[in-house]
C-alpha positions in Angstrom: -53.7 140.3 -209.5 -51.3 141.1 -206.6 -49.6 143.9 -208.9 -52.4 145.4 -210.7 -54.1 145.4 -206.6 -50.9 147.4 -205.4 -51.4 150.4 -208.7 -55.3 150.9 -207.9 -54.7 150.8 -204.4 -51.8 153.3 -204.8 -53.7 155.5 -207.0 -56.6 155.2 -204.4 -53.7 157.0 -202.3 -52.4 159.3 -204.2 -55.8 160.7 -205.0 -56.5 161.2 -201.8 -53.7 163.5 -201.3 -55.1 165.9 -203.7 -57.6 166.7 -201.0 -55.8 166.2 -198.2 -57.2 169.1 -196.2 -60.4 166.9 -196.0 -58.5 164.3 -194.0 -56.7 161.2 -194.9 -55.8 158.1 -193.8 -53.3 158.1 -190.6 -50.3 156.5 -192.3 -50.7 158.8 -195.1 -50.7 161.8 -192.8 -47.9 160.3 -191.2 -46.2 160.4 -194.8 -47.2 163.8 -195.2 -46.0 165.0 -192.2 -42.5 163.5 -192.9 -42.2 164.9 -196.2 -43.1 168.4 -194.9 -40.7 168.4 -192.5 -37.9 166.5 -193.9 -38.1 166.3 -197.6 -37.5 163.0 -200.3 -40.9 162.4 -201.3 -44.1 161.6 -199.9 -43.9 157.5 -201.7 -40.2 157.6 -200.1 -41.5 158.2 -196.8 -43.9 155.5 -197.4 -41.2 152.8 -198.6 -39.1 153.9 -195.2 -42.5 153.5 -192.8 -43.2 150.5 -194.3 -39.4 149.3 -194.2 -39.5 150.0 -190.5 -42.8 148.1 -189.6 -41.5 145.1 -191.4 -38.2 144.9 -189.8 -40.0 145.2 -186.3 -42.8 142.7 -187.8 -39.8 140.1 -188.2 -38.5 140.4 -184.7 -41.9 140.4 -183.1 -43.5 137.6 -184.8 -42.3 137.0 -188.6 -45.5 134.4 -189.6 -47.0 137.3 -191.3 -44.2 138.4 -193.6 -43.8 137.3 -196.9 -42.1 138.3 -200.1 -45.1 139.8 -201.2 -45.1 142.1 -197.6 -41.8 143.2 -199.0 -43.0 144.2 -203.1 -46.0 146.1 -201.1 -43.4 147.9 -198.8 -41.2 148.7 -201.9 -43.6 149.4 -204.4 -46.5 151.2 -203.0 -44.4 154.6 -202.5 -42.9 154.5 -205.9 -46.2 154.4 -207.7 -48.3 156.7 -205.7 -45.1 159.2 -206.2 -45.7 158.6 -210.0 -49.1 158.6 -210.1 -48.4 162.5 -208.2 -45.9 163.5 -210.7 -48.2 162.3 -213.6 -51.2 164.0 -212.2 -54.1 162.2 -213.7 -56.6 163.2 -211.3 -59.9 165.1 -212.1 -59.7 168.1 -210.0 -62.2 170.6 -208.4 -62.4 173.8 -206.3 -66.0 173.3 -204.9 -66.3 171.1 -201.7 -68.7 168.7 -202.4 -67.0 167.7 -205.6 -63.6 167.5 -203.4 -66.0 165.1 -200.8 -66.8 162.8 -204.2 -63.1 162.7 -205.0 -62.1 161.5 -201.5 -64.9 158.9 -201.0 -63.9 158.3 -204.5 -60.1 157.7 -203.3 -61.3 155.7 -200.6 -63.2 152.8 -202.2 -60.7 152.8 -205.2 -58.2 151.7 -202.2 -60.6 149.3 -200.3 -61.1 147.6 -204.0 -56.9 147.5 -204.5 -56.3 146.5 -201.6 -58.8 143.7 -201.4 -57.7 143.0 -204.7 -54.3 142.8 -203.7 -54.4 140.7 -200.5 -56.8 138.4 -202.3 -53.2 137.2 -204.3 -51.9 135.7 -200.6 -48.4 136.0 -201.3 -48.4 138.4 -198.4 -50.4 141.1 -196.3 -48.5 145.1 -196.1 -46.6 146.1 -193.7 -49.0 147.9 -191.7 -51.5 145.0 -191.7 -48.6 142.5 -190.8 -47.2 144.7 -187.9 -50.5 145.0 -186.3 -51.4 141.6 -186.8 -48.3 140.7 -185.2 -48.9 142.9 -182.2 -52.2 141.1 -182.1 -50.7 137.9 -181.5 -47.8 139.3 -179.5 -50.0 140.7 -176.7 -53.4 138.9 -177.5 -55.1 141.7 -178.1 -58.4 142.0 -181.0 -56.6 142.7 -184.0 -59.8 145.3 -184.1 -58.6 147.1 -180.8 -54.6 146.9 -182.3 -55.7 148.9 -185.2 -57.4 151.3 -182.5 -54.6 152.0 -180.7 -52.0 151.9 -183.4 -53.3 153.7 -186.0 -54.7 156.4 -183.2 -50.5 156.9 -182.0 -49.9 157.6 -185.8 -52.7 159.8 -185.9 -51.6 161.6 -182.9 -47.7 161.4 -183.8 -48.5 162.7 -187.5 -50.8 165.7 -186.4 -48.1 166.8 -183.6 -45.6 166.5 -186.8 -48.2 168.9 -188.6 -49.8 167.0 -191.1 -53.0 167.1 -192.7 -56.2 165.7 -190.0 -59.8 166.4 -190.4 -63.1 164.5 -190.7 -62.4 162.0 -193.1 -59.1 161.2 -191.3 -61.4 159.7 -188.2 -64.4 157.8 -190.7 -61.9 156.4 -193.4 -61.5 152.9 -192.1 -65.5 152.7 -191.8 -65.5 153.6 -195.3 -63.0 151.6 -196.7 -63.1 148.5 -194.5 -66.4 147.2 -195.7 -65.2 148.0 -199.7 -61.7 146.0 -199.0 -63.9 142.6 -197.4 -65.6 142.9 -200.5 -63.2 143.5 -203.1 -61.1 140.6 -201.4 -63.9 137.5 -201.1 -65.0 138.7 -205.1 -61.4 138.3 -206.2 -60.3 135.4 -203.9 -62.9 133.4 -205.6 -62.2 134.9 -209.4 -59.0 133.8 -208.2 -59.9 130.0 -207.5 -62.2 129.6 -210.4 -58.9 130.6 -212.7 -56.8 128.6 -211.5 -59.3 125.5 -211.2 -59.3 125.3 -207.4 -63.2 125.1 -207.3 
C-alpha cells in the first residue's frame, strides 16, 4: 500500500508539471526553480529537498522519522522523473482542458498520498519537518504549513519558478481528497490484516 501510494502520488506530481504555468504546489515550484537554475533533474531536486528537511527533522525533533520518511524522500523524485521521461500524460492546448488536467493532478495526489500515509511506517519529509516545527515551537501544525510552505513559495518564485492561481488553492483542493483517501485505506488496511 505504502509503495503503490508513493507511484500515484508521484504521478499526481509529475502531471502537474505538464501545466505548470497554471500553478503548482510550493515544493514543486521550489523543484522547478532549482532545476532551472542549476540543472540534474527536477525528481533529483526533490530527493535533495527532501534529504535536507529530514536531516534538520532529526535534529529538531526525530519522533516523526521513520524508515518509511526515508523510501518517500528517496523514491518520490525518481519516479515522478520517470513518469516525465515516459510521458504518459494526456495532453491539451485549450485552457479548460489544462484546468481538468491539474485538478486532475491534484486529487490523483491527495488519493496517493492518503493512500500512502495510511501504511504508517512513516510521514514525508515535508509533513515530518513541519510537524516537527509544530512541536518545537508549539505552534498549529495548520499555521506551520502557513508560514512554511508560504517561505517556499516566496523563496521558489524569487528563484523564478512557475506561481499562479492554483499554486495559492492547491492545499484546499487536495487536503480534503488526502483525509479521505487516508481513513478509506487505513480501514481497508485493518480489515486485511484482521485488526477489526
Amino acid at each position: 500500500m505504502f509503495t503503490l501510494g508513493l507511484f500515484i502520488f508521484s504521478y499526481g506530481i509529475a502531471l502537474a508539471i505538464t501545466v505548470q504555468h497554471l500553478g503548482i504546489h510550493p515544493w514543486d515550484v521550489l523543484s522547478i526553480a532549482l532545476f532551472d537554475l542549476f540543472g540534474l533533474s527536477i525528481g533529483t531536486w526533490a530527493v535533495i529537498v527532501g534529504l535536507v528537511l529530514v536531516c534538520i527533522s532529526l535534529i529538531i525533533d526525530r519522533k516523526y522519522i521513520n524508515y518509511g520518511t526515508f523510501l518517500n524522500a528517496l523514491l518520490v523524485g525518481p519516479f515522478v522523473d520517470m513518469y516525465l521521461w515516459i510521458g504518459w500524460f494526456p495532453t491539451s492546448n485549450e485552457t479548460f482542458f489544462e484546468v481538468i488536467i491539474l485538478l486532475v493532478a491534484i486529487v490523483t495526489m491527495g488519493f496517493g498520498g492518503g493512500m500512502y500515509a495510511a501504511a504508517r511506517i512513516g510521514v514525508g519529509p515535508r509533513d515530518g519537518f513541519m510537524l516537527s516545527l509544530s512541536d518545537q515551537f508549539g505552534m498549529s501544525i495548520s499555521r506551520v504549513r502557513i508560514v512554511v510552505e508560504t517561505s517556499v513559495l516566496v523563496l521558489a518564485f524569487l528563484l523564478g519558478g512557475p506561481v499562479f492561481i492554483f499554486t495559492f488553492i492547491y492545499t484546499f483542493i487536495q487536503s480534503p481528497v488526502f483525509q479521505f483517501s487516508y481513513h478509506y485505506h487505513s480501514k481497508r488496511l485493518d480489515q486485511l490484516l484482521g485488526r477489526i
